[in-house]
C-alpha positions in Angstrom: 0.0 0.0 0.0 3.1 2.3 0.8 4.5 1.2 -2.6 1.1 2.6 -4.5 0.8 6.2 -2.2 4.8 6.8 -3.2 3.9 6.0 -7.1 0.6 8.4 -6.6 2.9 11.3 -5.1 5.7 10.8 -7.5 3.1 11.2 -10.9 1.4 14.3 -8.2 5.6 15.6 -8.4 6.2 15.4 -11.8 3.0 17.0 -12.5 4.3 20.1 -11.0 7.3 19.9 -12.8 5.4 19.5 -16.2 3.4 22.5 -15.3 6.5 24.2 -14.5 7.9 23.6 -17.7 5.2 24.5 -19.7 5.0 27.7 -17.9 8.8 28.5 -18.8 7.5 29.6 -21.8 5.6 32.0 -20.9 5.0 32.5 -17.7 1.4 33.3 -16.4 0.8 36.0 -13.4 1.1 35.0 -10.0 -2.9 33.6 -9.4 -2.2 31.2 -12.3 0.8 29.7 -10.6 -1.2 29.5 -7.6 -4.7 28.1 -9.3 -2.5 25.0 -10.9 -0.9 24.4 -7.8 -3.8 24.4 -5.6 -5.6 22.1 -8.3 -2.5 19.4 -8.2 -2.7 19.4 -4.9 -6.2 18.6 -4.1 -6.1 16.0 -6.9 -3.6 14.6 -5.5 -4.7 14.4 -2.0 -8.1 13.2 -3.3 -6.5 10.4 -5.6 -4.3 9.7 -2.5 -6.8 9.2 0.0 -9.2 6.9 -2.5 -6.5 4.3 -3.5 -5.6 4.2 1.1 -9.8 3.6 0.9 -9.7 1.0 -1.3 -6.6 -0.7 0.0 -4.8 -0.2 -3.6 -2.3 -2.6 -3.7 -0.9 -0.7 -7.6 -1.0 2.4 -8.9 -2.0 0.6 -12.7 -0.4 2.0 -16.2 -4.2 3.7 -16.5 -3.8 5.8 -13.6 -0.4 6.7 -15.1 -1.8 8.4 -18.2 -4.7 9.6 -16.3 -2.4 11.3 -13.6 -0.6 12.8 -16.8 -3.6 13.8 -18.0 -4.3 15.6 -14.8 -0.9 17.3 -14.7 -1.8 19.1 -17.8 -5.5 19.9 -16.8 -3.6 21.5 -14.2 -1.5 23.5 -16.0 -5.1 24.9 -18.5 -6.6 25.9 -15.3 -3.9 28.3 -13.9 -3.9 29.8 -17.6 -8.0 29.9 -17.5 -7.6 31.7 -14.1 -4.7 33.9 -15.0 -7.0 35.2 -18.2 -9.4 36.4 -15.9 -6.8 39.3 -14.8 -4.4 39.4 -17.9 -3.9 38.3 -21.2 -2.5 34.8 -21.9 -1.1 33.1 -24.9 -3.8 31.2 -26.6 -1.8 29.3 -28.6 -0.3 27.5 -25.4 -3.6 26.9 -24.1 -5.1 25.1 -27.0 -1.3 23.4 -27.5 -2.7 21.7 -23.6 -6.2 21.1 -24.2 -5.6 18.7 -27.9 -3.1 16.3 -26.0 -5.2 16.3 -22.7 -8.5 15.1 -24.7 -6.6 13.0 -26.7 -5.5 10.9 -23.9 -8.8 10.5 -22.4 -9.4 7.6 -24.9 -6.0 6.6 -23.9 -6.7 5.5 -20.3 -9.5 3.8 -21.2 -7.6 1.7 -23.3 -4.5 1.0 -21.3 -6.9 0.1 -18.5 -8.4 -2.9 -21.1 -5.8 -4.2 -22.5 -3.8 -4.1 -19.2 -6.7 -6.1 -17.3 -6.5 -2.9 -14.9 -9.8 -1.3 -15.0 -11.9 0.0 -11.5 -13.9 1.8 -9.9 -11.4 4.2 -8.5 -9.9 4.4 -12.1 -13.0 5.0 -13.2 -13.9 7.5 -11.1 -10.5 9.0 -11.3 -11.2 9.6 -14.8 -14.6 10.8 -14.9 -13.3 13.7 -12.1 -10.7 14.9 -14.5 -13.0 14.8 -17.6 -15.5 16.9 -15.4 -13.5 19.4 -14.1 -11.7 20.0 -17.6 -15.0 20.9 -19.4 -15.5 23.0 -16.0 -12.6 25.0 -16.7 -13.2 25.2 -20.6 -16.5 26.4 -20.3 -15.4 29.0 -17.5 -13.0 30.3 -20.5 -15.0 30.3 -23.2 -18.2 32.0 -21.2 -16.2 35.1 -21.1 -17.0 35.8 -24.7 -20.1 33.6 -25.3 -21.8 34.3 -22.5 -22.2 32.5 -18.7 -25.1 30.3 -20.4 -21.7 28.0 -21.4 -20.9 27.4 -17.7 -23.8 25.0 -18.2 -22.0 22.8 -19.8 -19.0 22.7 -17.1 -21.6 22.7 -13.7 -24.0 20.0 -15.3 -21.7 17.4 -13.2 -21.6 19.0 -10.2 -25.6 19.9 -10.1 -25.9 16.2 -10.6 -24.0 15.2 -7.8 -24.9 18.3 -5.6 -28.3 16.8 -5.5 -27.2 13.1 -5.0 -25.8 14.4 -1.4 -29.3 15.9 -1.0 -31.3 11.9 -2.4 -29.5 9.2 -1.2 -31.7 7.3 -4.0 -30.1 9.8 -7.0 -26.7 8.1 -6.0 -27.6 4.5 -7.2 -25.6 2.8 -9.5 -26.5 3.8 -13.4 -26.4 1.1 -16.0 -23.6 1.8 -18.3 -23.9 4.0 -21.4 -21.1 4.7 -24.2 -22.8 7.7 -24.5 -22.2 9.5 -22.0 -18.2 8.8 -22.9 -19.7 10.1 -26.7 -21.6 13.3 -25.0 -18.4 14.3 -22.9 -16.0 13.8 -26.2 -18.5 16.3 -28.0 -18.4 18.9 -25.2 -14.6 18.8 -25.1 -13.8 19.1 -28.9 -16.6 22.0 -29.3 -15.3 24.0 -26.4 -11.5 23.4 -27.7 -12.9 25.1 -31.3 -14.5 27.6 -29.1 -10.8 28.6 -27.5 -8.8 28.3 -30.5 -11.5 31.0 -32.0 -10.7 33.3 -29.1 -6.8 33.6 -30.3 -5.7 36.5 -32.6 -6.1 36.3 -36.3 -8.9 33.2 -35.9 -12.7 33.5 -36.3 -15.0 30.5 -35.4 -18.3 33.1 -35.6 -21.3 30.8 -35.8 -20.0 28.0 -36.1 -18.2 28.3 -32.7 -21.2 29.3 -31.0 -23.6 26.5 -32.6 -20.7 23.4 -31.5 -21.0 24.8 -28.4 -24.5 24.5 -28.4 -24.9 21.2 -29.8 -22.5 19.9 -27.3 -24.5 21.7 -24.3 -27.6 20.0 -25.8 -26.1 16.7 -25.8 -24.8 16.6 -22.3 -28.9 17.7 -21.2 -29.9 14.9 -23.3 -27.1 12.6 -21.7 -28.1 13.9 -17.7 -31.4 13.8 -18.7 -31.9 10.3 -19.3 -29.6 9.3 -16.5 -32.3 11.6 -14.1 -35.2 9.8 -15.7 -34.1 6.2 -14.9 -33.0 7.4 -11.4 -36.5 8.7 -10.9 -38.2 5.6 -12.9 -36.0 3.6 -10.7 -37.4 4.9 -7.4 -40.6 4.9 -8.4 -40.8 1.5 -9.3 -38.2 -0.2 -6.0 -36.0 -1.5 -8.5 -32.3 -2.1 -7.2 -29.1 -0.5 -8.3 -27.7 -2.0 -11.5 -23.9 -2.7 -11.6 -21.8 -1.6 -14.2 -19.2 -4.3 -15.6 -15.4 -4.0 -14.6 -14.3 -3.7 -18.1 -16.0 -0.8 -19.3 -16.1 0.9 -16.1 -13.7 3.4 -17.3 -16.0 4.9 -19.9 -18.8 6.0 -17.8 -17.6 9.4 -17.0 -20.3 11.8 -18.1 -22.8 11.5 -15.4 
């Protein structure tokens, strides 16, 4: 168990590093520094404290490019907070976002092939994805307007009310969807930064990805609500979703 917390603070230590380095560059001011370190360091100490849970007994080559993932989600957020007080490079943003939802098929994969996939990988990966589009949408609202934040706090509305109905926390069946809705959501906000950079204008066409991909995710949270409700209404247990595909239900 030691052997899996040292592995899960060494990935949390060359996170900082790799935020460091990208930040070389050009560096951001002083509350971007501090919003990427605050975020490795809760991720960390929530990954941390749910492999000790669990009794962990490895870290798994998933949570590797999950934790990598993470690192660079990270380094996006203190250059989303920095923009709210100066001007940032867009080019270095979007230059993190392509390789940070590329690899979110990549741990999904690794954890198949590597007979590694769980719940806490799972959930590992679903946090990340959520808080990514959380960040994106933050960004992109600033010129679109704070109707995009829907697309980031859908998530966390869902689970804000599953600590107020112990029955809205039941197990959902599994559903590629969901993966397919959160894939949408971060490619259309992605088009929606890189239109934000000098010289490049997304126009409509920004706005109405955007759009689709907001609509998709209420379609996607909507069903999941229905069945929860359905589900209640008719006594029917909790259905369990099967280790290998755990690690694409991340949407809701």
């Amino acid at each position: 168990m030691k052997r899996v917390q040292l592995a899960a603070a060494g990935w949390a230590i060359g996170g900082a590093l790799l935020v460091a380095a990208v930040y070389a560059a050009s560096p951001p001011p002083p509350a971007g520094w501090a919003a990427a370190a605050v975020y490795l360091a809760v991720a960390h100490a929530l990954l941390a404290t749910g492999l000790r849970r669990r009794g962990a007994t490895r870290f798994g080559q998933a949570n590797v490019v999950t934790s990598l993932r993470s690192s660079l989600v990270g380094a996006i957020t203190g250059l989303v907070v920095a923009s709210f007080t100066a001007p940032i490079p867009v080019w270095m943003l979007v230059a993190l976002i392509v390789p940070a939802l590329a690899l979110d098929a990549v741990d999904g994969w690794v954890a198949r092939r590597t007979g590694s996939a769980s719940d806490l990988g799972a959930r590992y990966d679903m946090e990340v994805d959520a808080f990514l589009l959380l960040v994106l949408s933050a960004y992109v609202a600033a010129d679109l307007g704070l109707w995009v934040l829907a697309i980031g706090a859908l998530r966390y509305l869902f689970v804000m009310v599953g600590w107020a109905l112990p029955w809205f926390r039941a197990q959902l069946p599994y559903r590629y969807w969901r993966k397919v809705a959160t894939a949408v959501a971060g490619i259309a906000l992605a088009l929606a930064v890189a239109g934000t950079a000098p010289g490049v204008e997304l126009g409509a066409v920004g706005v109405a990805g955007v759009v689709v991909a907001l609509g998709l995710l209420v379609e996607s949270f909507g069903r999941d609500v229905v069945w929860l409700v359905v589900r209640r209404g008719a006594g029917v247990r909790g259905v369990s979703v099967p280790r290998a595909t755990r690690r694409s239900n991340t949407t809701s």
